[in-house]
N, C-alpha and C positions, 0 to 999 in steps of 0.2 A: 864590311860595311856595317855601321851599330844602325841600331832599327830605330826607326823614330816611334816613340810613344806617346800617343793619344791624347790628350788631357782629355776627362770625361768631362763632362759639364759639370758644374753643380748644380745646375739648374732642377734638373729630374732629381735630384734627393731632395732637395729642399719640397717642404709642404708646404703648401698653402693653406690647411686645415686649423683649426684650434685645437688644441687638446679634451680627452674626453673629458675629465674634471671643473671645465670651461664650459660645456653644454652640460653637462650634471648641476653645476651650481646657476643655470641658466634657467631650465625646465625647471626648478626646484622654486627660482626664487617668482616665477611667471606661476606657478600653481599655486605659491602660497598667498599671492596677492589678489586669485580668484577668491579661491576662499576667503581670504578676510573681504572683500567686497561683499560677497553673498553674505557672511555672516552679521556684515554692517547693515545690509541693507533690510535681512529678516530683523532686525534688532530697532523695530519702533518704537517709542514711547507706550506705554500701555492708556487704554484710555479707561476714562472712568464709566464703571457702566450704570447703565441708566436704570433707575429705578419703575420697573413697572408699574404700573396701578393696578393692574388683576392677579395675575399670573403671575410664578416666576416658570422659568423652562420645565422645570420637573413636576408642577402640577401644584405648588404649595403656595398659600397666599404669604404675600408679604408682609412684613412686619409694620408698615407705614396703613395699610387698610387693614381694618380686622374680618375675620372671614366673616361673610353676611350670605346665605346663600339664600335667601327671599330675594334680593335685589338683585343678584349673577346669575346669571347663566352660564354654567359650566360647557365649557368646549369639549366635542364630542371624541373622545379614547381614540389614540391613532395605533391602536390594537383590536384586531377584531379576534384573536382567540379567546380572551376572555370568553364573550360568548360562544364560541365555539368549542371551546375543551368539553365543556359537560352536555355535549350533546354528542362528543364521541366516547362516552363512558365505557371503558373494557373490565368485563368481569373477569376476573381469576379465579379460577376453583381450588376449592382448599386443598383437594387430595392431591399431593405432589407423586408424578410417577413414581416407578418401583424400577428403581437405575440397576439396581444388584439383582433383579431376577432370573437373569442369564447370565451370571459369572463364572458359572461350569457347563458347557456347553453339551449338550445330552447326543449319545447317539444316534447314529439315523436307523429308525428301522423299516421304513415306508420302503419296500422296493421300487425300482424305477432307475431311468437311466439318468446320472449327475454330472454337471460339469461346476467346476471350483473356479472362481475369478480372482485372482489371485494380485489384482489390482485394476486400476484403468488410469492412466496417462495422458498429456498432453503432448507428451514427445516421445518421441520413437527411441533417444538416447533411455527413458529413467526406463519405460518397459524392455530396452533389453536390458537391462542393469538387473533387472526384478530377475527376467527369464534366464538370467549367470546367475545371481543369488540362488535362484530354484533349481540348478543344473547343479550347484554346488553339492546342495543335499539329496542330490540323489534323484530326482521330480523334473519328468519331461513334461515341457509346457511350451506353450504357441504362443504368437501376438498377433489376437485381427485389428485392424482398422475399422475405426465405424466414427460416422460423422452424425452428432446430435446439434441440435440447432447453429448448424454453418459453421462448426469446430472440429476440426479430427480429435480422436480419440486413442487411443490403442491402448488393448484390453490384453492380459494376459489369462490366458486359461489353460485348465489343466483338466485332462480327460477327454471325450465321454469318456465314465466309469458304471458300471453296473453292479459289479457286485460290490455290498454293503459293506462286509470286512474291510476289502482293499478302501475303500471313501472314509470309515473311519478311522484306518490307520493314518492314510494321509491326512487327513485334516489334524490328530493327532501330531501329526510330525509337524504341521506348519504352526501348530498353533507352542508345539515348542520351540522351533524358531524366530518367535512373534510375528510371524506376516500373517496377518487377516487376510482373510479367504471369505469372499461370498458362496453359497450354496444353490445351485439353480438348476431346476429340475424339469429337466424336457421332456415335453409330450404324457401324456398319462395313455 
């Protein structure tokens, strides 16, 4: 027995849509009529402007009265610094600091016990980044936490150290690495 076959519909393939290029030239052609509307309508005749009798906006007399200042009274500055700049006069002192006076850094010979900060951070990723840099060369260092006005902190430190040899070799080593180190010396 031969099988009988279906006819699909055509109905389900057929669309009922437009094509995209029919809504592209659609959208395109409704935007640019906004625009030109807007553009028509910011686009008024210019008008003529009127000639003042005292003033013009920027403070200068016009060319049609000539400046009389017995007979005007001037309108009063819509700037008050004027008066106010030279009443906050700041002196400067000639002598400029002395920037290059610590550019070789002296050694410590104060004994006492020292700890080296070795930076302070706002995230706990770049202080451990510091305390890997400072494990690279050799320098066992910590990270505390500490919160200065409602911000955490983390501090990386190195030591307590007490004897003076060992603080100036490290600082030596750091400061050949370029990481700045602060020096802070607890308790007397």
């Amino acid at each position: 027995m031969a099988k009988r076959r279906r006819r699909r519909s055509s109905r389900s393939k057929k669309r009922d849509d437009y094509p995209g290029w029919v809504w592209l030239c659609f959208g395109l052609a409704i935007g640019l009529s906004v625009a030109f509307a807007v553009y028509v309508k910011d686009r008024t005749p210019a008008q003529e402007p009127e000639l003042q009798t005292s003033l013009d906006d920027n403070g200068e007399f016009t060319a049609k009265q000539p400046a009389t200042t017995d007979t005007m009274e001037l309108p009063k500055s819509r700037f008050d610094f004027y008066d106010m700049l030279p009443a906050f006069e700041i002196i400067i002192a000639d002598d400029e600091p002395d920037v290059n006076a610590d550019v070789e850094p002296q050694a410590i010979v104060e004994p006492g016990v020292y700890i080296l900060q070795a930076g302070s951070f706002s995230t706990h990723g770049d202080a451990d980044r510091r305390r890997a840099e400072l494990a690279l060369h050799g320098i066992v260092s910590r990270v505390q936490q500490a919160r200065v006005n409602e911000r955490d902190y983390y501090r990386v430190y190195i030591g307590p150290i007490e004897e003076l040899d060992e603080l100036n070799m490290l600082r030596s080593r750091l400061r050949a690495a370029k990481i700045d180190v602060l020096r802070i010396r607890l308790g007397d």
